[in-house]
C-alpha positions as CSV (number, residue, x, y, z in Angstrom):
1,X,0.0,0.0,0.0
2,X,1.1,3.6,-0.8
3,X,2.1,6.1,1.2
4,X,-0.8,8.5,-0.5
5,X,-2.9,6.0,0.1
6,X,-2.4,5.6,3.4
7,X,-2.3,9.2,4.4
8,X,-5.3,10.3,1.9
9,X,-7.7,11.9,4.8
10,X,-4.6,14.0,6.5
11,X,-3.9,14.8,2.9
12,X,-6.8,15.9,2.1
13,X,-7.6,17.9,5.5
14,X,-4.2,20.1,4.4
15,X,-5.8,21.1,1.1
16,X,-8.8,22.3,2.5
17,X,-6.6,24.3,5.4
18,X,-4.4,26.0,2.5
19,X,-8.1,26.7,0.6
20,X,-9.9,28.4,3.1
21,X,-6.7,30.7,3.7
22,X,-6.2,31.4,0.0
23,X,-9.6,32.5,0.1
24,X,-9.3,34.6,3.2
25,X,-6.2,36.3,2.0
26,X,-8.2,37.0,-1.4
27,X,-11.2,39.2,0.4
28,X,-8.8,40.9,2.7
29,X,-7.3,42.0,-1.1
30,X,-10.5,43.4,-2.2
31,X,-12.0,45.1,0.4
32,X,-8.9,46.9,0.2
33,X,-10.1,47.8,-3.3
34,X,-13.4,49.1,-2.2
35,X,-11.7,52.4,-1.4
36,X,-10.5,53.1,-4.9
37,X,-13.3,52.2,-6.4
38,X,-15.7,53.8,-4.2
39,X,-14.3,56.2,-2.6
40,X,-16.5,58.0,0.0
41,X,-14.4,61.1,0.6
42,X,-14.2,64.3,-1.5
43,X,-13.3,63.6,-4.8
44,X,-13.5,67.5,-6.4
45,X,-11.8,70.3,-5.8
46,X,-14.6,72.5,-4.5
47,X,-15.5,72.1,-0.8
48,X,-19.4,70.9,-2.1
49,X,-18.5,68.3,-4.3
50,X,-19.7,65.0,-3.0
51,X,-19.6,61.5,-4.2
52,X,-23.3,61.3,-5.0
53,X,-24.3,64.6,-7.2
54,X,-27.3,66.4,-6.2
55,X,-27.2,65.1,-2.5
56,X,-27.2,68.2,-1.1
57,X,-30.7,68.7,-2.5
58,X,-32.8,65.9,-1.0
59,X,-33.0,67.9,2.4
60,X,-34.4,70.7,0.7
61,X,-36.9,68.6,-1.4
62,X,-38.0,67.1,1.7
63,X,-38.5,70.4,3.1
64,X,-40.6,71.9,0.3
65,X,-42.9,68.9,0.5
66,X,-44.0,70.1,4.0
67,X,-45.2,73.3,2.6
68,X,-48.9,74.8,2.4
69,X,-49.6,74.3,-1.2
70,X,-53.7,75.0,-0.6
71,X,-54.7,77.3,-3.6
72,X,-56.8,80.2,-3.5
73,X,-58.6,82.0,-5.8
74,X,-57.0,85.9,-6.0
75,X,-59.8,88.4,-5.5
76,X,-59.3,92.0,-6.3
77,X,-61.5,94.7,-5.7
78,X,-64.8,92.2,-4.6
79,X,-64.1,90.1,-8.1
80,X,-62.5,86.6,-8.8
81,X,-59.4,86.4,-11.0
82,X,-58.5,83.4,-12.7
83,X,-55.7,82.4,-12.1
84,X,-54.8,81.5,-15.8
85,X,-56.9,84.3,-17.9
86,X,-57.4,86.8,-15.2
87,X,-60.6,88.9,-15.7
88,X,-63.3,87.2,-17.7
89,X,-63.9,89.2,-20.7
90,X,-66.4,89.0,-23.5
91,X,-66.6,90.6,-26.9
92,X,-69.8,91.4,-29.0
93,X,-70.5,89.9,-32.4
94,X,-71.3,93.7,-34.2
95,X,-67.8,95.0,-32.1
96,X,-65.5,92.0,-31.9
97,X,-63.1,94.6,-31.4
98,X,-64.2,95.5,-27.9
99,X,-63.9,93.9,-24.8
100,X,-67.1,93.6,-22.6
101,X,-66.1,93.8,-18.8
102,X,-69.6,91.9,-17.0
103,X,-68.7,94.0,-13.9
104,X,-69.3,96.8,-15.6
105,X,-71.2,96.3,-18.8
106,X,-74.9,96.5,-19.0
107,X,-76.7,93.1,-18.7
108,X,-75.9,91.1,-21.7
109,X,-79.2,89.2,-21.4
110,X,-81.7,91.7,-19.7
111,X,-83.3,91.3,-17.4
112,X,-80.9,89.1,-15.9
113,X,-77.8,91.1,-14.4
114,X,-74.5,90.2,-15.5
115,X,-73.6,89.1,-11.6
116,X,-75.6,87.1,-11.8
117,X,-73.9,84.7,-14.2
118,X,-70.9,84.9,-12.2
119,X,-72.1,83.9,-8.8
120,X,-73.8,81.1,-10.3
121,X,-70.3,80.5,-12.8
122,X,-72.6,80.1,-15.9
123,X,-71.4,81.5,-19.3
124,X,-73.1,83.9,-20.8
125,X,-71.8,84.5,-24.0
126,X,-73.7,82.9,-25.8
127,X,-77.2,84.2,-27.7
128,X,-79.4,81.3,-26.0
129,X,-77.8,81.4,-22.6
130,X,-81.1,82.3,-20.9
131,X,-82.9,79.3,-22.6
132,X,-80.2,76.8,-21.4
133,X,-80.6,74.7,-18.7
134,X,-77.4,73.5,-17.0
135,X,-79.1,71.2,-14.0
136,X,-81.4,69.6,-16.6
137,X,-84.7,70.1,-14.5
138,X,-86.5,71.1,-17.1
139,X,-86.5,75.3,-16.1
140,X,-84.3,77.4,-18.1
141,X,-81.7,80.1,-16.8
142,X,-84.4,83.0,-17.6
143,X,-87.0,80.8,-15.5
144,X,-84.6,79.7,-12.3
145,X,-83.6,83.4,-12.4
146,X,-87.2,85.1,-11.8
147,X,-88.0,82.2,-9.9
148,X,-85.0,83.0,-7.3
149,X,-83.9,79.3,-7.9
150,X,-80.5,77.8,-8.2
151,X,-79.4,77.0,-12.0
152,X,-76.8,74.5,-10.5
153,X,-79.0,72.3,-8.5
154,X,-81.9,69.7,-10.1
155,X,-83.7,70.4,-6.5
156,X,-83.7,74.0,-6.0
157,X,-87.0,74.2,-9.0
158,X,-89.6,76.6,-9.9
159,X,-92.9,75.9,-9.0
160,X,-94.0,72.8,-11.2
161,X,-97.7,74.5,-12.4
162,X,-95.5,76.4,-15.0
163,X,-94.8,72.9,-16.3
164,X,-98.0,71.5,-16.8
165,X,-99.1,71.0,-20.5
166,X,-102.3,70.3,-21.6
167,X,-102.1,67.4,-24.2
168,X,-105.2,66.8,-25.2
169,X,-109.1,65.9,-24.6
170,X,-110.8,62.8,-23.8
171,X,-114.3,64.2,-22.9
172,X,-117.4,61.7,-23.4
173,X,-120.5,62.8,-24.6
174,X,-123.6,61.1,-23.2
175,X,-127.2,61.8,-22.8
176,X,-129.7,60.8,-20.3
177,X,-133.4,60.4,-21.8
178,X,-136.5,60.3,-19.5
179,X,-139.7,58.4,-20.6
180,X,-143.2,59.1,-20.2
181,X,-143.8,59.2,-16.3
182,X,-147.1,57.5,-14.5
183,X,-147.3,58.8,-11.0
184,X,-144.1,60.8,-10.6
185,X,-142.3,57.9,-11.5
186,X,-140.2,58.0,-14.7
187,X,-138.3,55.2,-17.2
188,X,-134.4,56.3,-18.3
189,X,-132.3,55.6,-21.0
190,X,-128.4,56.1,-21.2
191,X,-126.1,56.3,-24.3
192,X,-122.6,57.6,-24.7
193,X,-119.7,58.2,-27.6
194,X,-117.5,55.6,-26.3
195,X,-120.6,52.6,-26.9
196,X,-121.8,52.7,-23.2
197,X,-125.7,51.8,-23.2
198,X,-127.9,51.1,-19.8
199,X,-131.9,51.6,-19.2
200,X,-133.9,50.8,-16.9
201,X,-136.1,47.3,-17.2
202,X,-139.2,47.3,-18.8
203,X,-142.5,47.9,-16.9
204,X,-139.9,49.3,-14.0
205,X,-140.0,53.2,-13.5
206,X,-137.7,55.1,-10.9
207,X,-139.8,56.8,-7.9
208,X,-138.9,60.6,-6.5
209,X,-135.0,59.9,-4.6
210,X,-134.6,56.3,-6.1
211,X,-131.3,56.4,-8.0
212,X,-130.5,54.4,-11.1
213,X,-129.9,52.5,-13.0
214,X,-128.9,49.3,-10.8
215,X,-125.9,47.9,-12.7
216,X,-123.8,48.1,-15.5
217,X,-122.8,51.4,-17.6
218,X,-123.1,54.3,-15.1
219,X,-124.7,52.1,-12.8
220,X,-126.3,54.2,-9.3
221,X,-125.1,57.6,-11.0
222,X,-127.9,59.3,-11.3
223,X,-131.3,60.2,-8.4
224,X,-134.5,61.4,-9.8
225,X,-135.3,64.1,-7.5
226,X,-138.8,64.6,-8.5
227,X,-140.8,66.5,-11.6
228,X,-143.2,69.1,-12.3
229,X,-145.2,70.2,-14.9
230,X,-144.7,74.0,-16.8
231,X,-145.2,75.9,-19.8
232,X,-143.0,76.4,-22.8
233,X,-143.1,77.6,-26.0
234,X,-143.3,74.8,-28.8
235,X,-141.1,75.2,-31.8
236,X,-143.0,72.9,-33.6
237,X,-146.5,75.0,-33.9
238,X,-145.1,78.0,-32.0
239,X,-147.9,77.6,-29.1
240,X,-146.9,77.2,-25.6
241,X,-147.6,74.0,-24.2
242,X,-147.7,72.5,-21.2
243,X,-144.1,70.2,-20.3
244,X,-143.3,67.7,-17.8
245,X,-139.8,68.6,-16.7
246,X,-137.8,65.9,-14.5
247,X,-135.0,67.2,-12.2
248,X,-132.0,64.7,-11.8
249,X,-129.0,64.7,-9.8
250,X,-125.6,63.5,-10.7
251,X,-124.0,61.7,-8.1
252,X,-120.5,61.0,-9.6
253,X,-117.6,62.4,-7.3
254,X,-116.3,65.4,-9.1
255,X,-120.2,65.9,-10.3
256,X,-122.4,65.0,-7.3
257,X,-124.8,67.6,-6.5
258,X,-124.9,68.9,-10.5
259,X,-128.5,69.1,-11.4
260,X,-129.9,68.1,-14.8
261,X,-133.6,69.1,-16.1
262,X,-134.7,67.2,-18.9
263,X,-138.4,67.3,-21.1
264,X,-140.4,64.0,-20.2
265,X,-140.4,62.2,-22.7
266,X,-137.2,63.5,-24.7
267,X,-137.7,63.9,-28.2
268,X,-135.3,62.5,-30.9
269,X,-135.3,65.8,-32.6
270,X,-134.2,67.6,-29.0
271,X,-131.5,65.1,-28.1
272,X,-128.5,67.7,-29.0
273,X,-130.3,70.4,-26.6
274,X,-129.4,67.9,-23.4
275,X,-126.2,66.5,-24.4
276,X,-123.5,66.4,-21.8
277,X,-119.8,65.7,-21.1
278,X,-117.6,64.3,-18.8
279,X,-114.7,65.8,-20.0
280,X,-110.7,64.5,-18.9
281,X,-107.6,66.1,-19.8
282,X,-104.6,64.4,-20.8
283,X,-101.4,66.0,-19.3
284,X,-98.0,65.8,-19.0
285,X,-95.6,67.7,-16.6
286,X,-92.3,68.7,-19.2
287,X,-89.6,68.7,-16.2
288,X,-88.0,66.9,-13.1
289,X,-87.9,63.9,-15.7
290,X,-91.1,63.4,-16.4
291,X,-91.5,65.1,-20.1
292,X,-93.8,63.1,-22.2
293,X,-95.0,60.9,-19.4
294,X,-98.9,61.7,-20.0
295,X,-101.3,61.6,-17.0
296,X,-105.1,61.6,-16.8
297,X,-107.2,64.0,-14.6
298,X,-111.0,64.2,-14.8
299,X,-112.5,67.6,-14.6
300,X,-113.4,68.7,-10.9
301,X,-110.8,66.7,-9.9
302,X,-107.9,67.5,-7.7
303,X,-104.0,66.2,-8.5
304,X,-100.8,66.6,-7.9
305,X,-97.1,67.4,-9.4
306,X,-95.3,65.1,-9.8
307,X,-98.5,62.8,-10.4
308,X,-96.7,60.6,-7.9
309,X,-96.5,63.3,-5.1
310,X,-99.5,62.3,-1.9
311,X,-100.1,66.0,-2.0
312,X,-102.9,67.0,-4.6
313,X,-102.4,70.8,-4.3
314,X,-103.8,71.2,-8.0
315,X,-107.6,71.3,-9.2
316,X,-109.1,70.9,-12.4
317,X,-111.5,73.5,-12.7
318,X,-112.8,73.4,-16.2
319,X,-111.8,71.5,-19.5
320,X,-112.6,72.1,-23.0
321,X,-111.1,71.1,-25.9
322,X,-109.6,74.1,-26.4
323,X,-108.2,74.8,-23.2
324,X,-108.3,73.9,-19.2
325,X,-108.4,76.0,-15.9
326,X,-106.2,75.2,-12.9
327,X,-106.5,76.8,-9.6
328,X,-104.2,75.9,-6.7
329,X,-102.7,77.9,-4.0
330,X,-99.1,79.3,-4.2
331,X,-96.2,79.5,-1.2
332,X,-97.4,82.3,-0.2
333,X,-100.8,81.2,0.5
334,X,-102.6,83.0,-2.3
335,X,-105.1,81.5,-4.4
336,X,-103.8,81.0,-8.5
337,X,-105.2,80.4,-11.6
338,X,-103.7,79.5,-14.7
339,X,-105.4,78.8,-18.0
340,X,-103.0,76.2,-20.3
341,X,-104.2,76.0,-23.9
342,X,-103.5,72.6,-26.0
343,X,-100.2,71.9,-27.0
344,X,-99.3,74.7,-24.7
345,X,-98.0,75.7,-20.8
346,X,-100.0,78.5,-18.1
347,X,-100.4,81.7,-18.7
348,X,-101.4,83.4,-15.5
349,X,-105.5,84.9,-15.4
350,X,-103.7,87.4,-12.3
């Protein structure tokens, strides 16, 4: 056996001594080197020349950071200045060459002041400023303005009656006919536009306070309140004649205590002399959203605005085809009416 072989573990022990000092010896070299390479200490001539440029700065930057950087708007004699343009001006379209000053120009859109477009930061330069409407509520710049409202804010609105607009009429004609009486006791027909037919059976007539008819179309709307007999003139031989004339009473909500007298019986040739209506509007209120969303309201009938408001402040006074009459009371307690022709919105009767 060799010699190596034999001392192979003590050997290799010595090789892995000399190793780990090589090793040692080698980073003692180059931490030595760390100096030239990066050298910490002044490498420049002047006293503020430092190893990292732009050091000196960071303290600085740090302090600027802590600053009050809160902006506020510059005001100088009373008025904002922008920052970036300075004093608002405006020109006119015949004198582009001249400036308009709003603080001290008359009112570009009378009777609106020119303040007035600055407190509420609106621009008024152009020719249909007082028709815009910047909150989309349905009330124009013109309208918020008389009304004392705020242009900026959907809730701050004008009072919705100057909205309302009267789309069209749904009135139904009808007619009530009496038969010949026996007694004080009459026989009724009823007819209407929209088809409706009722009358009362045969071989029944309705006594003094009985109200009819008993079902069906316009079922218990009407109470015979008794008859009597008087003169009139007859058109047919120009005589006066002597008339049975029945008093009936309509007892429909918006109608009860209306009072119809009709001719007993009711000629065919005298039907259009008694005709009646019960006339509905179709409406729509054109703001808050609700534009072109039509509503019903019979006449006589109270409502509100929005139709989905609890609070029916509004009443139907009168409809016609033409036109219809609202009355209502306004904040101040004072009682309105407006007449709104169709297609159209209120003009005031005040």
């Amino acid at each position: 056996m060799s010699w190596f072989s034999k001392n192979y573990e003590k050997t290799a022990l010595g090789a892995a001594v000399l190793l780990a000092l090589g090793l040692v010896g080698l980073g003692w070299s180059k931490l030595g080197g760390v100096d030239e390479a990066f050298n910490p200490e002044v490498i420049g001539k002047g006293s503020n020349d430092t190893a990292v440029a732009g050091a000196d700065l960071i303290p600085k930057a740090m302090q600027s950071m802590k600053l009050d950087r809160t902006w506020a708007q510059e005001v100088v004699d009373g008025r904002p200045v922008d920052t970036f343009t300075g004093i608002p001006l405006f020109i006119k379209s015949s004198d582009p060459e001249k400036p308009v000053d709003l603080f001290t120009a008359p009112p570009v859109h009378p009777p609106i002041p020119n303040l007035w477009w600055i407190e509420n930061r609106l621009d008024p330069g152009f020719a249909d400023s007082p028709n815009r409407d910047p909150d989309a509520d349905g009330f124009s710049n013109m309208e918020e303005f008389l009304a004392k409202t705020d242009p900026n804010n959907n809730k701050s609105i004008p009072a919705l009656i100057a909205k309302l607009m009267y789309v069209k009429d749904e009135s139904v004609m009808w007619l009530l006919r009496p038969g010949y009486g026996d007694g004080g006791s009459f026989p009724f027909s009823y007819e209407d536009t929209k088809g409706g037919l009722n009358k009362t059976p045969p071989g029944q007539a309705i006594a003094p306070n009985g109200l009819f008819f008993a079902n069906k179309t316009m079922a218990k709307r009407f109470k015979l309140l008794g008859s009597e007999v008087r003169r009139a003139l007859s058109k047919n031989v120009n005589i006066e004649v002597e008339v049975t004339i029945v008093r009936v009473e309509d007892q429909r909500p918006n109608k009860i205590g209306q009072i119809y007298e009709l001719p007993s019986p009711l000629p065919l040739d005298r039907k259009n002399e008694h005709v009646k209506y019960d006339r509905t509007a179709v409406l729509s209120l054109e703001a808050i959203g609700e534009s072109g969303k039509e509503f019903k309201v019979e006449e006589n009938t109270t409502f509100a605005l929005p139709p989905s408001s609890p609070k029916k402040d509004y009443l139907l006074k009168k409809v016609s085809p033409e036109s219809i009459t609202v009355e209502f009371t306004d904040a101040q307690g004072t009682l309105k009416t407006v007449d709104i022709t169709k297609g159209g919105l209120p003009k005031s009767n005040d």
